[in-house]
Rosetta silent file (secondary structure, phi, psi, omega in degrees, C-alpha in Angstrom):
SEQUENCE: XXXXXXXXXXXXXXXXXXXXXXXXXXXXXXXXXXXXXXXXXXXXXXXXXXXXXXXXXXXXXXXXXXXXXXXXXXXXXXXXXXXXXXXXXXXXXXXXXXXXXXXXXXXXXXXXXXXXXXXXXXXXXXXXXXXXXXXXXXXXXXXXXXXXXXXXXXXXXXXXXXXXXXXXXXXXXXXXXXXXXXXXXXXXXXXXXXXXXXXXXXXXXXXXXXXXXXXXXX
SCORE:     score description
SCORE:     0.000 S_00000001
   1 L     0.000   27.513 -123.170  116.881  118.233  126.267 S_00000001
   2 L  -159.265  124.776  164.640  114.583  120.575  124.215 S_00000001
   3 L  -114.071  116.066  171.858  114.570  120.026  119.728 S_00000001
   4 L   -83.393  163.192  164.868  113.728  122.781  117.279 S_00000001
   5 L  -145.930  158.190  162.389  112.427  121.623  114.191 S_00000001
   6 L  -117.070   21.695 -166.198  110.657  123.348  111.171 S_00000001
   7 L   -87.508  122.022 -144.866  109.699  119.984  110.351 S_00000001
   8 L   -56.741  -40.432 -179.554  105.415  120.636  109.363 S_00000001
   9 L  -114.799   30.880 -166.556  104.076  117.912  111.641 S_00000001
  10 L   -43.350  -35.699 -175.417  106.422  116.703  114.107 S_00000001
  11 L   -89.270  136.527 -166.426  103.659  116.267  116.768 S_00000001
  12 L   -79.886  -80.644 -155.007  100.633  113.470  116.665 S_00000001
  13 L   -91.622   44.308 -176.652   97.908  115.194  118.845 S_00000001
  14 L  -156.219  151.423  167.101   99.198  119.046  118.582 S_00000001
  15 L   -49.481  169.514 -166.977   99.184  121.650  115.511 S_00000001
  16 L  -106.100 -152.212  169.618  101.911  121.477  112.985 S_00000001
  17 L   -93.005  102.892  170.489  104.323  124.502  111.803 S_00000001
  18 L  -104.276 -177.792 -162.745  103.162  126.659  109.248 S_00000001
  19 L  -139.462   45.998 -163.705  104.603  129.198  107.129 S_00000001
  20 L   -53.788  133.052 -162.066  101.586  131.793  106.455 S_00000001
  21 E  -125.267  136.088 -173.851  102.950  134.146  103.503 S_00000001
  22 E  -123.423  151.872 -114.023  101.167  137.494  103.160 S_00000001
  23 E  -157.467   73.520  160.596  100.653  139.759  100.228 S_00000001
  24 L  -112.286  165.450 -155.765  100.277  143.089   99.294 S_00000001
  25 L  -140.326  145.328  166.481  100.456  145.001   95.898 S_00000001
  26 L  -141.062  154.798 -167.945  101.095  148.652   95.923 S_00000001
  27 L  -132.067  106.584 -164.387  101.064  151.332   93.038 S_00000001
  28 L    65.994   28.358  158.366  102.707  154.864   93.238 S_00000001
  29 L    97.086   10.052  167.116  103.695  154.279   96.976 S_00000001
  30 L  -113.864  124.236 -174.330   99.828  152.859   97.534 S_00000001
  31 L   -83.509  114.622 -174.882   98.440  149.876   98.346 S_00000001
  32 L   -67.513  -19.381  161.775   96.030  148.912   95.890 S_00000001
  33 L   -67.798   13.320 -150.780   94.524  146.118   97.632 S_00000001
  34 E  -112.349  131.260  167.745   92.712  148.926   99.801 S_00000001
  35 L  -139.959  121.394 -179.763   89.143  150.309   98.827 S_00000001
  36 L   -66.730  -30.596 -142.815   87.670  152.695  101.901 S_00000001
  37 L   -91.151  -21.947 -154.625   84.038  152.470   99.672 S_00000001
  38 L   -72.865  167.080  162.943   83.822  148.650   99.675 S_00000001
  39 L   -66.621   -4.101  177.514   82.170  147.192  102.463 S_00000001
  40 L  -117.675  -13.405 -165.561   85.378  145.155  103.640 S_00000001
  41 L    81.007   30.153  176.787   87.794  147.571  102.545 S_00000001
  42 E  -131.841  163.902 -160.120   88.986  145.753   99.894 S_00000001
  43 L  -111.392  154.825  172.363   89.482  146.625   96.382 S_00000001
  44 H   -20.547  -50.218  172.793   88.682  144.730   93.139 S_00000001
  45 H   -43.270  -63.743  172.195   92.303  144.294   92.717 S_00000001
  46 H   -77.132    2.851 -179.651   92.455  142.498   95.567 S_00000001
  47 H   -95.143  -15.539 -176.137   89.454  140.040   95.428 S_00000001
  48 H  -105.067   23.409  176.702   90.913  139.026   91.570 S_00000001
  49 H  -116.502  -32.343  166.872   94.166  138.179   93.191 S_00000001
  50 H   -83.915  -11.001  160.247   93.059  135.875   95.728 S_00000001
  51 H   -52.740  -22.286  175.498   90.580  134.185   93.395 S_00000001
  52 H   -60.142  -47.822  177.790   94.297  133.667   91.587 S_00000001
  53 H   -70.575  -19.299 -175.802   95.245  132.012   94.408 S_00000001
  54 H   -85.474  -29.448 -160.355   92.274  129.845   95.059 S_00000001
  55 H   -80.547  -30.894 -149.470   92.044  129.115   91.542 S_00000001
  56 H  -118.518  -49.491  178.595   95.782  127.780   91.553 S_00000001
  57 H   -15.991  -43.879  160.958   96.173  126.874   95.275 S_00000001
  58 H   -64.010  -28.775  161.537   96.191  122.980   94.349 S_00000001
  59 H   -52.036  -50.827  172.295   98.900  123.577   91.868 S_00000001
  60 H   -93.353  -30.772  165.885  101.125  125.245   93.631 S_00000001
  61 L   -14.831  -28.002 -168.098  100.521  122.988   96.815 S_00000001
  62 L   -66.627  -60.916 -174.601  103.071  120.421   95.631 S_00000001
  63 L   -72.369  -53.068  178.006  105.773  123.408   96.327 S_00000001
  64 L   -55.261  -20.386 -156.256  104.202  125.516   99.395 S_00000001
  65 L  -153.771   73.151 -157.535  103.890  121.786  101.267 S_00000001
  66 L   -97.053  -26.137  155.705  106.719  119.777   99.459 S_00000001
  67 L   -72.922  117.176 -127.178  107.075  117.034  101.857 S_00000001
  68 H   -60.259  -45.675  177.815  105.148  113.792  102.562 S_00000001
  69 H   -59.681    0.419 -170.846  104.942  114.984  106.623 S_00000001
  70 H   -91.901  -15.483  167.506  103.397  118.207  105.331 S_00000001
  71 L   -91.536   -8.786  169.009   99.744  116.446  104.773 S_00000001
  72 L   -74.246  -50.708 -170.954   99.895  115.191  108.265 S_00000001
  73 L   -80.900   26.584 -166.390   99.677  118.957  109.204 S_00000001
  74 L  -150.485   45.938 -160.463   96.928  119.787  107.216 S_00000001
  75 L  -108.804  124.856 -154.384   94.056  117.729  108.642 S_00000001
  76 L   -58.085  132.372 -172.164   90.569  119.226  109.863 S_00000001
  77 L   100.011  -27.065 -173.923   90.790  120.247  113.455 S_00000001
  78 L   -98.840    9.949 -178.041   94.740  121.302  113.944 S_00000001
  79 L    74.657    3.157  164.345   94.591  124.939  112.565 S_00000001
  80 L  -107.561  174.734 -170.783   95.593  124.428  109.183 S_00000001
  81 L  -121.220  115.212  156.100   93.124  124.584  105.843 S_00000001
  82 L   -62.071  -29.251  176.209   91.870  121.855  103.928 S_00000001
  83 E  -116.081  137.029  175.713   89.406  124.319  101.711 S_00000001
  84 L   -72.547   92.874  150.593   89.924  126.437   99.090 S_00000001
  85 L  -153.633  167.196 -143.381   88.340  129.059  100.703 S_00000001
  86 E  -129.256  135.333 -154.362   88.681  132.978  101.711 S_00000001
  87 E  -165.030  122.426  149.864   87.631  134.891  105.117 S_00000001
  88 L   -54.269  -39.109 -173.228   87.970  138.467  106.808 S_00000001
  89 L  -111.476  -55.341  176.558   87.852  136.510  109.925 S_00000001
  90 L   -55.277   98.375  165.502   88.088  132.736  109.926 S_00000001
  91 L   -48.839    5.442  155.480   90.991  130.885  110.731 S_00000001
  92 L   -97.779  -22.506 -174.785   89.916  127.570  109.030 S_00000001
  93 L   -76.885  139.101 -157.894   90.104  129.397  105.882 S_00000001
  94 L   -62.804  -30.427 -165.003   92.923  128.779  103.357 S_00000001
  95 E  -129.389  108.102 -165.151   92.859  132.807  102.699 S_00000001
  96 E  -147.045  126.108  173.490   92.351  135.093  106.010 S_00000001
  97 L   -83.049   66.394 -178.750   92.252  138.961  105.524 S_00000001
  98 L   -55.301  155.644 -149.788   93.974  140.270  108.471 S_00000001
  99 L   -69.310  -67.510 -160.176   92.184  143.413  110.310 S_00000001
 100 L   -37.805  163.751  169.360   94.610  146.415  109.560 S_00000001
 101 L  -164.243  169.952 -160.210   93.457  148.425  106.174 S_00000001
 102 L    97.410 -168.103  163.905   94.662  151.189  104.802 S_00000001
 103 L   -30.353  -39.213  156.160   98.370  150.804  103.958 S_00000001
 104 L   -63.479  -15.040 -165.773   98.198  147.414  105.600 S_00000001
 105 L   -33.971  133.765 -168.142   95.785  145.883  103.648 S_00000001
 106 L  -163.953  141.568 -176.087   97.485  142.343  103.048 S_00000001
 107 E  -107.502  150.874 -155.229   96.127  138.989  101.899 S_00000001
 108 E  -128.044  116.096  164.729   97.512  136.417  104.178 S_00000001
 109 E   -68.307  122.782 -176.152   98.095  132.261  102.684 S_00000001
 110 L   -97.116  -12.938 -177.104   97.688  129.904  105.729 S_00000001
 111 L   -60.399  -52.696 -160.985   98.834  127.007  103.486 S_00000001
 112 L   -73.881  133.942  160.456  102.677  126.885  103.196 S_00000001
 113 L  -103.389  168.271 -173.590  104.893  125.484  105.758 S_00000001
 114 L   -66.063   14.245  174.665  108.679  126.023  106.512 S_00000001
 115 L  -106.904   38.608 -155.413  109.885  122.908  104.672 S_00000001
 116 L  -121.695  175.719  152.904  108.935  124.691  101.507 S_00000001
 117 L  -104.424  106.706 -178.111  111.665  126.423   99.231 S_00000001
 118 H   -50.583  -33.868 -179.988  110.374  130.485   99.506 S_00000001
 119 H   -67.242  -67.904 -178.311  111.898  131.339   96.009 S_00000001
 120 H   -67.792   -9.118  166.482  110.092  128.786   94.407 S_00000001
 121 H  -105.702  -42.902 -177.815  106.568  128.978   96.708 S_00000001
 122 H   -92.715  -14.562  142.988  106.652  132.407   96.194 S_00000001
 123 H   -93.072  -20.210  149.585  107.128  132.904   92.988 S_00000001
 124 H   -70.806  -10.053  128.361  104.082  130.480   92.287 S_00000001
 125 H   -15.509  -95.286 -161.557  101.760  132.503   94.694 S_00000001
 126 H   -26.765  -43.540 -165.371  102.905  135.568   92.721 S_00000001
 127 H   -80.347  -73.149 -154.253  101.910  133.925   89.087 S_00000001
 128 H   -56.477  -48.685 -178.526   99.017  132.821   90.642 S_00000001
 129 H   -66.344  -38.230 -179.211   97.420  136.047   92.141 S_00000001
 130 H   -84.141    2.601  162.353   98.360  137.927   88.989 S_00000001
 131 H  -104.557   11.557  148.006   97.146  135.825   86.803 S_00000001
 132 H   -53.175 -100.978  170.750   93.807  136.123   88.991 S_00000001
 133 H   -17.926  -52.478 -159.228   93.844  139.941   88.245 S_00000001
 134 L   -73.858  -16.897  175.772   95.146  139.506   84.610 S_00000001
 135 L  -105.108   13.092  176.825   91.679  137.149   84.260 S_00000001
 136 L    25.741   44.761  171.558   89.733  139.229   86.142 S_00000001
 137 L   -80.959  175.374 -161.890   88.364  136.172   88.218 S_00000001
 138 L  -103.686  116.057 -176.520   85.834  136.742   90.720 S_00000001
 139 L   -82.629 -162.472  176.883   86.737  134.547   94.060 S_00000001
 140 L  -119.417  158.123 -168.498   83.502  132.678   95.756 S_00000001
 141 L   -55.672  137.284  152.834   81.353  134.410   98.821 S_00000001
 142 L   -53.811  125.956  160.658   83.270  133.944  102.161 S_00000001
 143 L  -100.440  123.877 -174.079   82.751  131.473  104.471 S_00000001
 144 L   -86.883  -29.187 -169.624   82.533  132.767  107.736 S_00000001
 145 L   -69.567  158.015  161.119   81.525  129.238  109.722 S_00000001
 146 L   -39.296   55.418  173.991   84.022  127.032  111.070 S_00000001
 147 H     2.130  -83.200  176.281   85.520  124.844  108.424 S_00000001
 148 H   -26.696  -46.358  147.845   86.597  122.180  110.714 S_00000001
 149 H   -41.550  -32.669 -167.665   82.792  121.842  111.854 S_00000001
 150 L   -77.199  118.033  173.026   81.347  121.757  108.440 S_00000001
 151 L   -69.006  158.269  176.399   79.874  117.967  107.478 S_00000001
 152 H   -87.107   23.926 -174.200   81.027  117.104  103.912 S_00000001
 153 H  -103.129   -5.028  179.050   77.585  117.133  102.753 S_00000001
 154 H   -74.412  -45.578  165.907   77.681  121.030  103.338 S_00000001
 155 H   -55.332  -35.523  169.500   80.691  121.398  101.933 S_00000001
 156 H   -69.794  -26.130 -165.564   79.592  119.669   98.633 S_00000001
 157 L   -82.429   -9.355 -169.720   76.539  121.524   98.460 S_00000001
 158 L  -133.797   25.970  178.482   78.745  124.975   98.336 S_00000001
 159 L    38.215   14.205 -178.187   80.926  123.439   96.087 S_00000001
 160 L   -69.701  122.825  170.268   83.794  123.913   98.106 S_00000001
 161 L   -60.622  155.049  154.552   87.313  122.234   97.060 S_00000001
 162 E  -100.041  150.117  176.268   89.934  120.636   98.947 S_00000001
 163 L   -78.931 -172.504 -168.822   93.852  121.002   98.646 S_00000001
 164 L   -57.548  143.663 -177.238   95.815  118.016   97.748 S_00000001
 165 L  -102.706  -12.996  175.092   95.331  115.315  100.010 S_00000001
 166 L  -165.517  150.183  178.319   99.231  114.069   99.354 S_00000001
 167 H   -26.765  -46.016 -161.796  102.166  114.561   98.242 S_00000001
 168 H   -83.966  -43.659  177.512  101.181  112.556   95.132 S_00000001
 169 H   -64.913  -56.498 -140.434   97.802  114.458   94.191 S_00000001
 170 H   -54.662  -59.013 -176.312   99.978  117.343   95.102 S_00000001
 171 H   -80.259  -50.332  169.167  102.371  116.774   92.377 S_00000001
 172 H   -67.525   -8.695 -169.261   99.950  115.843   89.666 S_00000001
 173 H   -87.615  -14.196 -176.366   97.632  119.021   90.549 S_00000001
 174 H  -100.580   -7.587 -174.771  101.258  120.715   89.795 S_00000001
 175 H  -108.992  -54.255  165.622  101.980  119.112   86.419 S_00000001
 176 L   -53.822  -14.789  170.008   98.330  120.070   85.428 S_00000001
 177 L  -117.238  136.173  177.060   98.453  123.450   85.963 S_00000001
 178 H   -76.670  -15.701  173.948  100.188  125.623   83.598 S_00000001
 179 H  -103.384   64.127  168.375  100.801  128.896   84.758 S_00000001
 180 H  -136.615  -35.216  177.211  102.631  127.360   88.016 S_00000001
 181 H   -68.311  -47.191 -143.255  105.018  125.402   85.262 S_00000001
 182 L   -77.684  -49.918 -172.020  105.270  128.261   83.379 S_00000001
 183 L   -65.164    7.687  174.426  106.304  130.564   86.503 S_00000001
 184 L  -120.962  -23.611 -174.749  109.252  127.993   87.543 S_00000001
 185 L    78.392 -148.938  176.278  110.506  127.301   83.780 S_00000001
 186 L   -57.209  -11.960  177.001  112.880  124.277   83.842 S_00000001
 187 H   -44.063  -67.667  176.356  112.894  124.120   87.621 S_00000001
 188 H     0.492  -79.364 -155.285  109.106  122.527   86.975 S_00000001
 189 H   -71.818  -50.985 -154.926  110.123  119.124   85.656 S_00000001
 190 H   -52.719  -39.236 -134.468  113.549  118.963   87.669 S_00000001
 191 H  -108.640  -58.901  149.717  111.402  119.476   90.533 S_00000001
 192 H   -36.051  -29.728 -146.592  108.502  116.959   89.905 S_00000001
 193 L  -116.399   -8.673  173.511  111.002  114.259   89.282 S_00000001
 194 H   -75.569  -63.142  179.128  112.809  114.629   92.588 S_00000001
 195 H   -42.316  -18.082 -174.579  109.596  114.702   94.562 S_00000001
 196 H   -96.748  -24.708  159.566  108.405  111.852   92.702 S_00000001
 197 H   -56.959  -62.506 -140.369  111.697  109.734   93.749 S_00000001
 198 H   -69.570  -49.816 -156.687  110.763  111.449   97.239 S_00000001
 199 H   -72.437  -64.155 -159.071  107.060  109.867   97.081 S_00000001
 200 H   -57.388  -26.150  165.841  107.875  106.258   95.304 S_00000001
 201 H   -71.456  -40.895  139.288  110.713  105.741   98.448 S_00000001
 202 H   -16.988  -53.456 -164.397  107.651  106.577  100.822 S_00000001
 203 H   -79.516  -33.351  164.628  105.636  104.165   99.639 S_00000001
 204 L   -78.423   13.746 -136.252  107.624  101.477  100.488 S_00000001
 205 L  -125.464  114.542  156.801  108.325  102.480  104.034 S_00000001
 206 L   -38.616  121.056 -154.079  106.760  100.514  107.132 S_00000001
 207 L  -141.054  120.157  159.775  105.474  102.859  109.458 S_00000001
 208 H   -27.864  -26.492  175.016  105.128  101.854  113.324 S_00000001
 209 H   -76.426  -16.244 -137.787  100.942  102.991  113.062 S_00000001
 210 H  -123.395  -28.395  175.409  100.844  100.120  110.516 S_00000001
 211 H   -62.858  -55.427  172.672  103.250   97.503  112.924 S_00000001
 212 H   -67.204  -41.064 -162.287  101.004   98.384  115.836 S_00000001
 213 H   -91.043  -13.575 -158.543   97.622   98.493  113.899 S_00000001
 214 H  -113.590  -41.424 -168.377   98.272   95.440  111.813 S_00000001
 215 L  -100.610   91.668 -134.909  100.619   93.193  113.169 S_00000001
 216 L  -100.227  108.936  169.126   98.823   91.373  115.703 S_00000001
 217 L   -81.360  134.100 -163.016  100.477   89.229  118.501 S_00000001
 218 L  -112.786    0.000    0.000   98.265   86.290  118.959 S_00000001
């Protein structure tokens, strides 16, 4: 009587599935993301690869969270992250630094769920943290508070972004960025124009909240 699913939100009131993807770069049999001097343990390397990801993270969103039920899971309160933002500790953040260092050192994405295709989510990750590095960006200071908690007027004030809010933002935030096109080639368009079939059949679709909420027996 009992259904698996990998399907992101299957559940109303309960978290959804995710698909947290983790990261490390190593050089001569070393992991390079590691710096014993820093105060976090982490090394330059790694702070310009997750600004890659933060910087891109709406781009690639379309692909890490490719289905319309995948924005249902990604809603303030249900353990998944709405802000581009980066944490040693905090589990509202989009980018969480898991404790090992040393050889473990690993940057861990909280974004993708299991409806995603991994070749294609994973090689836009990849493009994205290295072109982070290859730009030497800088990420923004950690937020250690509670995401979920945070009024929007705090969040605007600390200029913090949000990821895609739908499938449809999703897909233009993925046609706008260029090194996420570039890292799929011709998949890119092929890819957009199914999902965009996927979204315009969506739109027309009746939904039981909308039967219940609208359609009013007098």
């Amino acid at each position: 009587g009992l259904h698996a699913t990998f399907m992101p939100k299957p559940l109303r009131d309960a978290a959804g599935n995710g698909m947290h993807i983790n990261f490390s770069l190593f050089q001569n049999g070393r992991n390079v993301f590691y710096d014993e001097n820093d105060p976090e343990k982490l090394s330059l390397l790694a702070r310009q690869f997750i600004a890659g990801l933060l910087e891109h993270a709406q781009g690639f969103c379309a692909l890490a969270n490719p289905l319309v039920n995948s924005y249902k899971r990604m809603v303030a309160g249900y353990e998944a992250p709405c802000c581009l933002t980066w944490s040693s500790a905090n589990r509202s953040a989009l980018i969480r630094i898991p404790v090992p260092r040393g050889q473990g050192t690993r940057v861990e994405l909280r974004s993708p769920d299991p409806a995603c295709n991994p070749y294609l989510t994973l090689a836009a990750c990849l493009a994205a943290g290295l072109d982070g590095i290859r730009r030497e960006l800088a990420p923004p200071p950690e937020i250690a508070g509670n995401l979920y908690n945070m009024p929007p007027e705090e969040l605007a004030a600390r200029q913090i972004r949000n990821l895609p809010a739908s499938l449809e933002d999703a897909l233009r935030a993925m046609e706008e960025d260029p090194v996420v096109m570039k890292a799929l080639g011709p998949y890119a368009v092929r890819y957009l124009e199914g999902k965009r079939q996927e979204w315009e059949e969506y739109k027309k679709q009746i939904s039981q909240w909308e039967l219940d909420q609208y359609l009013v027996a007098w």
